[in-house]
N, C-alpha and C positions, 0 to 999 in steps of 0.2 A: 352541480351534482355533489361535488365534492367541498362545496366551501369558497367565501372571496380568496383565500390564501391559494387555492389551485388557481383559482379564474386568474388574480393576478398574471401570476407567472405563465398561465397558457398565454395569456396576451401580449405580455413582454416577450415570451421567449422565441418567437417568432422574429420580432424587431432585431433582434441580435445578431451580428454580422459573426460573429464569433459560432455561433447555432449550426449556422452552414458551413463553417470553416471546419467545424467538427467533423461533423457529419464528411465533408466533401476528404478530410486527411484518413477517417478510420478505414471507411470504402479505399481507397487511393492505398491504402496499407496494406490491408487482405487485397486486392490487387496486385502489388508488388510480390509477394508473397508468392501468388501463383506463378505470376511472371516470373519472378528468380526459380522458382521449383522447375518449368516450364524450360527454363534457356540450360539450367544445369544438367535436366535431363537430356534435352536435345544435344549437348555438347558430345553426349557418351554414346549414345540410342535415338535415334528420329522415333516419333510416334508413327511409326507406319503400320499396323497394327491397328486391330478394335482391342485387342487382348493389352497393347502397350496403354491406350488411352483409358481405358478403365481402369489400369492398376492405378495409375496417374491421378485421374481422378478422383478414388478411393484415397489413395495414398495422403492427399492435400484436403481432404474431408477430414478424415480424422485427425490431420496436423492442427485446420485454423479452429474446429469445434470448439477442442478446451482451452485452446488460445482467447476465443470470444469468448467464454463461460468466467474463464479466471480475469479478463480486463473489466466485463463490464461487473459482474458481482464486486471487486477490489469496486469499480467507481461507484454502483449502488453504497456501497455498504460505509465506504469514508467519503462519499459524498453529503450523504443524509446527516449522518453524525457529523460532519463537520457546518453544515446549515444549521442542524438547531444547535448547535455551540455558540453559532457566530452571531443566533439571534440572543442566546444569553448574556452574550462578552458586552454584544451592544445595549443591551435592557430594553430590547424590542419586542421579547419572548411575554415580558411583563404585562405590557401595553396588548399585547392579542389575546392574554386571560384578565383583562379587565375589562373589555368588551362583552358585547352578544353572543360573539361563536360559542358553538358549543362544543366540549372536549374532541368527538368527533371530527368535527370540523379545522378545528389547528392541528393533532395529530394525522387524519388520513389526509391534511391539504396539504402538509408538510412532507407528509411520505410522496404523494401524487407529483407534487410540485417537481422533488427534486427528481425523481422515475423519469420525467419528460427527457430527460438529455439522455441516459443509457437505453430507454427503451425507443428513441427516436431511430440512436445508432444502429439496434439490432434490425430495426423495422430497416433501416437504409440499407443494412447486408444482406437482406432476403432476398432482392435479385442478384445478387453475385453467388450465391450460394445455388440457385433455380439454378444459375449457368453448367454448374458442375455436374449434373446426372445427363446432359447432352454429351460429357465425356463418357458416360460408363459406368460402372461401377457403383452407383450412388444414385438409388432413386427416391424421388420427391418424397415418398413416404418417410426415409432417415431423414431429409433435411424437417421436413416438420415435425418428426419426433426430437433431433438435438432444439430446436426451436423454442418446443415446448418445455423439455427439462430447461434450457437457458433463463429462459420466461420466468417460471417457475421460484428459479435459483434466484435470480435478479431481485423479483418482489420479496424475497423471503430476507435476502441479506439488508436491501433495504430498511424494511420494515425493524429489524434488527438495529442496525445504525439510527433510525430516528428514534424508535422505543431508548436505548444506551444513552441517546443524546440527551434527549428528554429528563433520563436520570440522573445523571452526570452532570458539574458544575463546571467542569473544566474541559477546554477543546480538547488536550490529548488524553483525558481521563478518557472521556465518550471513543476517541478514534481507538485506542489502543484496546480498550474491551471490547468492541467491536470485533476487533481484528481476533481477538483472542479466542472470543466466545463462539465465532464463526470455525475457525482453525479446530476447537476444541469437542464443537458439535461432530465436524468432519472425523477428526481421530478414533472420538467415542464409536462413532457409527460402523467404522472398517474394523477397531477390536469387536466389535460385536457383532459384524458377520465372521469373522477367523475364530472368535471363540466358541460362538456357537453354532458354524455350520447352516448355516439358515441357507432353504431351500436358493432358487435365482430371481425368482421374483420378487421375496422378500427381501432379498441382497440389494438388488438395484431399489427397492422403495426407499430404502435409509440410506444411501448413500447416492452423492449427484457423481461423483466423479465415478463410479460404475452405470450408472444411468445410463451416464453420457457417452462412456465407452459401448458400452450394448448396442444405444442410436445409432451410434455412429459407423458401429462395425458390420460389414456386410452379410457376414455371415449370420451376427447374433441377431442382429434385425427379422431377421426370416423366421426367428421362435417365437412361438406365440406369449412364452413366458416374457420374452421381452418387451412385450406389447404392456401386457399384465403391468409388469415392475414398473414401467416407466409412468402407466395410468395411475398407477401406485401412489408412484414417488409426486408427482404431478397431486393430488388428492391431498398427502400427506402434509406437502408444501401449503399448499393454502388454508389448510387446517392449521397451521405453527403458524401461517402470518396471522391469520385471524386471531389466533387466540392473542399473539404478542399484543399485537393491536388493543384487542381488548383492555389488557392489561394496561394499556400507554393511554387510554381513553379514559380508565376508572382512575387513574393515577396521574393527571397529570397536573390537573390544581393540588394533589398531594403534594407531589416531588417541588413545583414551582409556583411561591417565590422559595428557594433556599433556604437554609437555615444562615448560608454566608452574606445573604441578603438582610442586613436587621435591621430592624425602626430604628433612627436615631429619636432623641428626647426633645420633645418640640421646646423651642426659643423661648426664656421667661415673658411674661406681659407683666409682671409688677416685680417693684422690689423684693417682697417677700416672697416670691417664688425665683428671683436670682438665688438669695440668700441659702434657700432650702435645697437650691442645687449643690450650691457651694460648699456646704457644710461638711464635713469627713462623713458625716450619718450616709450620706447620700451617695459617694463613689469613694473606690478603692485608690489608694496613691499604689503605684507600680517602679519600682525602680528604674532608671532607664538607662535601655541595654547597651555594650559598649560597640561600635559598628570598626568593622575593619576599615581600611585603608581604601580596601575597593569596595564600594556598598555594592554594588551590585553581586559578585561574587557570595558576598553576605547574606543578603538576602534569600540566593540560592540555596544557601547551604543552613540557615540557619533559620528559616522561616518554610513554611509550608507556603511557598508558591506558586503551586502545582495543585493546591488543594490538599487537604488529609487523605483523601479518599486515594488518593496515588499507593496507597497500601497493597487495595484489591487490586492493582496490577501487578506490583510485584507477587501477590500471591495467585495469582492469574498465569501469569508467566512462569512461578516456579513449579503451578503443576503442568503445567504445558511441556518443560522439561523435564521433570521426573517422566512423565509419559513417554519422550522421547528417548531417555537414558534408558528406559526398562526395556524398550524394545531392542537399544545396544546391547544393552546388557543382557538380555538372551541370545542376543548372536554370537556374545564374547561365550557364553555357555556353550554354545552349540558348534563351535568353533566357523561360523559361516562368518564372523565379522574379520576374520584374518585376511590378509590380502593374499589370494593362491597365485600358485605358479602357473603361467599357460604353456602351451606349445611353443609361442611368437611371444614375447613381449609380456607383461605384468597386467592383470587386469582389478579395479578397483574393488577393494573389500566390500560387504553386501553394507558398514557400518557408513560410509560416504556418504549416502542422500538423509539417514534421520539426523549427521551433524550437519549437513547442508541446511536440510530445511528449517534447523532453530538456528541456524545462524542468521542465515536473510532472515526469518523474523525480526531477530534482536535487530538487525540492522532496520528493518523497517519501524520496528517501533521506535528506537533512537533518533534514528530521523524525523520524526513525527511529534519528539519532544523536544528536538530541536528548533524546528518548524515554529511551535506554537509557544515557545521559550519569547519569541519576538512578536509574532502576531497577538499575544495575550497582552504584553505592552501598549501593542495600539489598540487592540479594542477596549481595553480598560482604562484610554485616555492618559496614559501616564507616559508613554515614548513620548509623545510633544513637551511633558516637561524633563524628560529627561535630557532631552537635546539642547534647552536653554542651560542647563546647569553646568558646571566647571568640568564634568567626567568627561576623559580623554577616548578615544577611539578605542587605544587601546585597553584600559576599562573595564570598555563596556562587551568590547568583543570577546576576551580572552575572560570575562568574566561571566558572561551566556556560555561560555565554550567551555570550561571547568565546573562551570554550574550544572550543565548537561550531563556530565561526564559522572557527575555526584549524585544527582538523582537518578538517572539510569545506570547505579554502578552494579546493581542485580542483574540487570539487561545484559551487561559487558561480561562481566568474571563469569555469570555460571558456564556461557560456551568456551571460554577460556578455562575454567578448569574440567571443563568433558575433555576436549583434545589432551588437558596435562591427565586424566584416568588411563584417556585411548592410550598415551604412552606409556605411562606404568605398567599398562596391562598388555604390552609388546604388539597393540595393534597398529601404533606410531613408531617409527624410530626417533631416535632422539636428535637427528638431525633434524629429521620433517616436522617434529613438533615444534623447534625453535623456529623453523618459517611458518609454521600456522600462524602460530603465536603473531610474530610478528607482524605478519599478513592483517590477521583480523582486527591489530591495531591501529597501522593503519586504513584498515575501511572504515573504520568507527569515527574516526578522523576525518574522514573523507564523508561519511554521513551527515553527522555533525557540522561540519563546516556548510555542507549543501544546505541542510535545513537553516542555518542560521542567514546564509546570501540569499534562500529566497525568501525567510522571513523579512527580510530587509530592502528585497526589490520590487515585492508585489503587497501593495496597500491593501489588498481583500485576501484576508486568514486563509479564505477558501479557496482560490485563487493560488493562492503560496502554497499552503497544504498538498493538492493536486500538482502542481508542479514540482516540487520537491520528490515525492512519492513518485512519481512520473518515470522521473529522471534517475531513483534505483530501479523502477519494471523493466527500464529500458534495459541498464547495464544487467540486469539479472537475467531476465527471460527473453526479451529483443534478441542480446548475442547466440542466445543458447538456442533459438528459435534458428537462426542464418548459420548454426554447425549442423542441427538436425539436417536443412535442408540439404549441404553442402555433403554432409556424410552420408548421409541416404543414396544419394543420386550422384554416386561416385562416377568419376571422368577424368580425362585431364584437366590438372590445373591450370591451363592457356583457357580453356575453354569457359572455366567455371569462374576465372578472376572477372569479365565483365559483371557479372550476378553479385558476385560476392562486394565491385567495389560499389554498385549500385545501393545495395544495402548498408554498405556502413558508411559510405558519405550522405546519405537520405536520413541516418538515424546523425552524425553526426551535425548535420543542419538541425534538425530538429532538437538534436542536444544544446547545438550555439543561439537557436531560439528561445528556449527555457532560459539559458542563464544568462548570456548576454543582451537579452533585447533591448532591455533599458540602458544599461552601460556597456554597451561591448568596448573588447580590446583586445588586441592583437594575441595577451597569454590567454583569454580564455576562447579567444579561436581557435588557437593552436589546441587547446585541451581535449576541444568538442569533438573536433577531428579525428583525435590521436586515440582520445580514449576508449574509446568502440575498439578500432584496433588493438590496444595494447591489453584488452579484456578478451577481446576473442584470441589471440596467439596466450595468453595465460590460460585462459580454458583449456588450449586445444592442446597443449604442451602438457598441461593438468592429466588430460583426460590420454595423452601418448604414456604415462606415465616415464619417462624421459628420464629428465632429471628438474629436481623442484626449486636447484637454485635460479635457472632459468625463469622459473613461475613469480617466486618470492622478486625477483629482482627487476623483471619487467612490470609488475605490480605495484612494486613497489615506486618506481622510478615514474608511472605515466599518475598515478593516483596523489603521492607526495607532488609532484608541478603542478596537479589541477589544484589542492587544498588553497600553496602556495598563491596559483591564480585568482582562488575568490578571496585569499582571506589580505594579499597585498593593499586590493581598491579597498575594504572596508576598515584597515588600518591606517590608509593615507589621504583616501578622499571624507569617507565616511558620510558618501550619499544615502541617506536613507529616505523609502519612497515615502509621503506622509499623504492627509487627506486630501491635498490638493490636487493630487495628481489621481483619483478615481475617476474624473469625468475623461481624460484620457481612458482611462485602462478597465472603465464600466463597472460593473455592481458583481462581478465576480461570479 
């Protein structure tokens, strides 16, 4: 139906042991989830009650919803884009439009192909979701409407990442627009219901994260307007993929081969065409350039390695943050960005979640040019000979790692100079800006260094990419996921610690899975463990508003040992995974 490039992959992807392992951990996850929600409640209140089991199950409906919405759209969306990158990097993309297929057929078997793994996962959480309206609260009808906005959302971000990819030359040019243009759509859609007041149906058609709230919420499910919005937004969705579609179909023998793709001049056959090559008429002499000390660092900074087109991110990104400043910047107007005094305790300025949320970006897209800083090496065949050559560990690491640092230096300074405005403008003290500051230093560090160990321990881009990426979801929305549940369904803390360590040595396995599998060792065991922990008492100390030396310091102190632990083995052993090792570790 859709192409050999779908049939392929439906045929292998079965074969894959890894397929089920997926499948069998995400289920196993939203299980756990309930369970910890489940025991921490029971700790405080037994469900003895119908009135207690409904709020319950209400309550845990609305938690994993946009939890499912936000994991699998993030794996639709740099999934896709990160396949057809990694069939450019290899000059495989080439060889599919020198064939029969026709445009159709490589873009919708490229979007199809990669859909199979997120939308297998959502298919495998349908019965665990059925289970929760036998608590209460939550009947079958929401779970098929958050369903269908999921659905919806999935195909559309998808479709987004292969179209980007398809245009894009370069793996993180494609991930990072992606990310942007996704984020960007989202922003536009919520200004434009606050500015213009748009009735509630039209509110929920343009935007998924009100959709999804509407589906999910008990009450709002029972309006008919909700019905409307969601058939809406559901309508609207497959209207934008289509047309992207479209677009990726009439366009894609345009965009590929490249322009960074070019004919070389074919081999003389007689003398007089040596001659005619050879001639000054024929080519330009070019002086040649002087190379630092470290070429690779060199390279970084003085060559477009990244591609030219790494522009449109930066300008991508700097309206992304002006966006975000403007909306500070009316609260600094409005004086709601101040942090007020409460009865009890200090409670967070309204200004916290818009610098939050460009921060994890930065950090995601840094990480992501970290990532492909090394996996562009191998797929462009040039790591194998960089490893024969005189260049030392150190190098080549600390010269990917400064290299990173230079071309996302947009990425880094604009949220470091929001926090240094917030303090000018007395919404920071001048205390707590010196630990932002410092704070966001080292996570970039701490990004950085991630995306560089797993560009270096996993042989498939895509493969690395997903894990890297992985392993900030975890630390960002994982922890944040195990305070919800822990603060919601307050109890004592004897009660609520079996739950709580449940969760962070499950994530912390999963953490020493990602980084250590190939190489493990005793510091990045200790890391995997620790560092769940030492993110969730920084939150929670964060969010106590307390005192921020405690924040900056145990931050400091658990994130500085992890860097320490990835970046020791690639300084001293400097194993790096190469082709030999994919029939191990599969096609990614």
């Amino acid at each position: 139906m859709f192409g050999p490039v779908f049939n392929r992959e439906a045929i292998v992807l079965p074969k894959r042991s890894k397929t089920y392992l997926a499948r069998g951990l995400y289920v196993l996850a939203m299980f756990g989830l309930i369970c910890t929600g489940y025991l921490v409640l029971d700790g405080s209140r037994s469900l003895s009650t119908v009135s207690d089991s409904a709020r319950f199950g209400g309550w845990m409906f609305s938690l994993l919803s946009p939890l499912q919405l936000l994991v699998l759209s993030a794996l639709a969306a740099v999934g896709s884009a990160s396949s057809v990158a990694q069939e450019k990097d290899r000059r495989t993309l080439i060889l599919l439009l020198m064939t029969r297929l026709s445009g159709f057929e490589v873009v919708v078997g490229k979007l199809t192909a990669t859909l199979l793994g997120p939308l297998s996962l959502l298919l495998a959480a349908l019965p665990l979701f059925l289970v929760l309206p036998l608590l209460g609260g939550v009947s079958p009808i929401q779970v098929l409407s958050v369903f269908v906005v999921t659905l919806a959302s999935v195909v559309f971000a998808g479709s987004v990442g292969t179209v980007v990819g398809l245009w894009r030359e370069k793996t993180f040019q494609a991930i990072a627009l992606t990310v942007l243009i996704l984020l960007m759509l989202i922003g536009i859609g919520e200004i434009t219901v606050a500015t213009l007041q748009l009735p509630q149906a039209y509110a929920l058609a343009i935007s998924p994260i009100r959709a999804l709230a509407a589906a999910a919420s008990p009450l709002a499910s029972l309006s008919p307007e909700t019905s409307l919005g969601v058939s809406l937004f559901s309508l609207l969705a497959v209207i934008a993929t289509v047309t992207v579609l479209t677009v990726g179909v009439l366009r894609v023998r345009i965009w590929n081969p490249s322009r960074e793709v070019r004919l070389k001049t074919p081999e003389p056959e007689t003398s007089e065409e040596a001659e005619a090559q050879q001639s000054p008429s024929s080519w330009k002499v070019r002086q040649p350039r002087q190379v630092w000390s470290n070429p690779i660092l060199w390279r970084e900074v003085r060559t477009w390695a990244y591609g030219r087109k790494v522009v449109i991110i930066r300008v991508a990104f700097a309206l992304l943050f002006l966006l975000g400043t403007a909306v500070i910047y009316g609260q600094i107007r409005d004086g709601s960005a101040f942090e007020p005094a409460a009865r009890i305790g200090r409670s967070l300025p309204a200004a916290t979640l818009p610098v939050a949320a460009i921060g994890v970006i930065s950090l995601v897209l840094v990480n992501a040019l970290a990532v492909n800083s090394i996996t562009g090496e191998r797929d462009g065949l040039a790591l194998d000979l960089l490893l024969v050559t005189d260049l030392s560990p150190r190098e080549f690491v600390f010269g990917k790692l400064l290299g990173v640092f230079f071309v996302g230096k947009e990425l880094i300074l604009l949220p470091i100079l929001l926090m240094l405005f917030l303090a000018y403008q007395g919404v920071m003290t001048v205390e707590n800006t010196v630990y932002a500051v410092l704070g966001a230093i080292v996570l970039y560090l701490f990004v950085t260094m991630l995306g560089i160990h797993s560009g270096m321990n996993y042989v498939a881009g895509r493969t690395a990419t997903l894990a890297s990426l992985g392993t900030v979801f975890f630390l960002c929305v994982g922890v944040a996921i195990c305070m919800t549940i822990m603060v919601s369904f307050r109890g004592a803390f004897q009660l609520q610690l079996a739950p709580f360590l449940v969760m962070i040595l499950g994530g912390g396995a999963a953490l020493f899975a990602s980084l250590g599998w190939r190489n493990p060792s005793s510091a990045i065991f200790l890391a995997s463990f620790t560092l769940p922990l030492i993110t969730f008492y920084s939150i929670t100390q964060f969010l106590l508003q307390t005192d921020h030396l405690f924040v900056f310091f145990s931050m400091a102190v658990g994130y500085g040992f992890t860097i320490a632990a990835l970046m020791i083995p690639a300084l001293s052993e400097f194993d790096v995974s190469l082709e030999r090792d994919r029939g191990a570790e599969g096609n990614g």
